[in-house]
N, C-alpha and C positions, 0 to 999 in steps of 0.2 A: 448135238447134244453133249456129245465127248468133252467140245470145246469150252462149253460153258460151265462144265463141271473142274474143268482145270484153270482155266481165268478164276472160278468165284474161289476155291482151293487155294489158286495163288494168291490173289487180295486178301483171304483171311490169312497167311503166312505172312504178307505184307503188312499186314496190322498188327499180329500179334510181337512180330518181330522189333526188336529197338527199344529206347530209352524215349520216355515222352520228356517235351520242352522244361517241365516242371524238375523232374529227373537230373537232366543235363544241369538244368540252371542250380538246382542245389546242390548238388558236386560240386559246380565250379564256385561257390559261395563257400565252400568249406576247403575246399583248394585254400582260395583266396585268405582266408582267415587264419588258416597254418601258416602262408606263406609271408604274411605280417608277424607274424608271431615268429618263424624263426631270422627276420630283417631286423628284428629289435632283439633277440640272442646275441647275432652278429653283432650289431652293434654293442651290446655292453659289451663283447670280449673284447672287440679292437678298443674301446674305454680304458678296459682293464691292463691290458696288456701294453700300452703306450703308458698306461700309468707306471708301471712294472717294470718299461724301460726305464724312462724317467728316475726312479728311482735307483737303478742299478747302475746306471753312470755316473751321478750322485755319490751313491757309494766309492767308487773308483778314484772319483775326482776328490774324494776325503781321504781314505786311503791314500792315494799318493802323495797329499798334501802332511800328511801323517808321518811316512818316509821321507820325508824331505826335513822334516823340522828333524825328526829325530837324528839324522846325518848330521844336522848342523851341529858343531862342535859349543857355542856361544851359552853361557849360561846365566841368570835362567833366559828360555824361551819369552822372546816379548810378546808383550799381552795386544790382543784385539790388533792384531795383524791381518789386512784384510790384502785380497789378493784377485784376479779372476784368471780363469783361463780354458783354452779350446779344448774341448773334445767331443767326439761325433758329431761332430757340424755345428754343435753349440757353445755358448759362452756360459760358463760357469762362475758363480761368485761365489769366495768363500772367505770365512771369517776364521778364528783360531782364538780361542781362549785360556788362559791360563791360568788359573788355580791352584790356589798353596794349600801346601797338607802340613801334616804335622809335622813331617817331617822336612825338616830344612833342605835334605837332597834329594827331595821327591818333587814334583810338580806335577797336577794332571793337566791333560791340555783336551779341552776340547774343539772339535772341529765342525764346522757348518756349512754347509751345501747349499745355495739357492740357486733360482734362475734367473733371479732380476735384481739388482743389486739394493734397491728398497721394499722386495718382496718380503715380507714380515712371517711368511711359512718357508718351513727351512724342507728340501725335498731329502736331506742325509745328514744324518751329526753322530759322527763317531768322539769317540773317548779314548785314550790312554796315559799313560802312564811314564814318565821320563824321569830318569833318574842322573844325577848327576857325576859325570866320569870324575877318575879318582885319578890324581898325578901320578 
């Protein structure tokens, strides 16, 4: 009689015990739907962030192009100078524009970043300013 009181004891422990199938399977439906949801976070940052490269080499690659013109001694700066060159693995094309001011020994020059030499979106365009050295 002992026995039969601790077996029915145990089976109802063993029922009441756990998560039923319905349980499990909605947890794992809401896992699941987090887990999409933060696969597409990740993905816009890596988006963002290659974007963000992209442009900061860009920059660099105007920038330097920027010191270079200005080193050069020759006046004025020729216009629509185009040019490409390597950095971080990539090939860069840039363009140079130059612009007269009012003033006769001033020129602005701007400069243009792309990645493809007839990409029509420029990824960096900086501006300055060159003024002409005096004898």
């Amino acid at each position: 009689m002992m026995i039969k009181v601790n077996l029915a004891r145990k089976a109802k422990q063993l029922k009441q015990s756990g998560f039923t199938l319905l349980e499990v399977m909605l947890a794992m439906a809401v896992f699941a739907i987090a887990g999409v949801a933060l696969l597409g976070v990740a993905d816009n940052n890596y988006r963002h962030i290659s974007h963000l490269e992209e442009q900061m080499f860009a920059n660099w690659v105007a920038s330097n192009q920027l010191v270079e013109v200005s080193l050069d001694k020759t006046w004025p700066p020729k216009n629509n100078r185009k040019g490409k060159v390597e950095m971080a693995g990539r090939t860069w094309y840039w363009q140079q524009k130059v612009i007269k001011t009012t003033d006769k020994e001033l020129r602005s020059l701007v400069m243009e970043v792309r990645l493809s030499e007839d990409d029509e979106l420029v990824s960096a365009s900086l501006m300055t300013y060159l003024a002409q050295d005096k004898p």
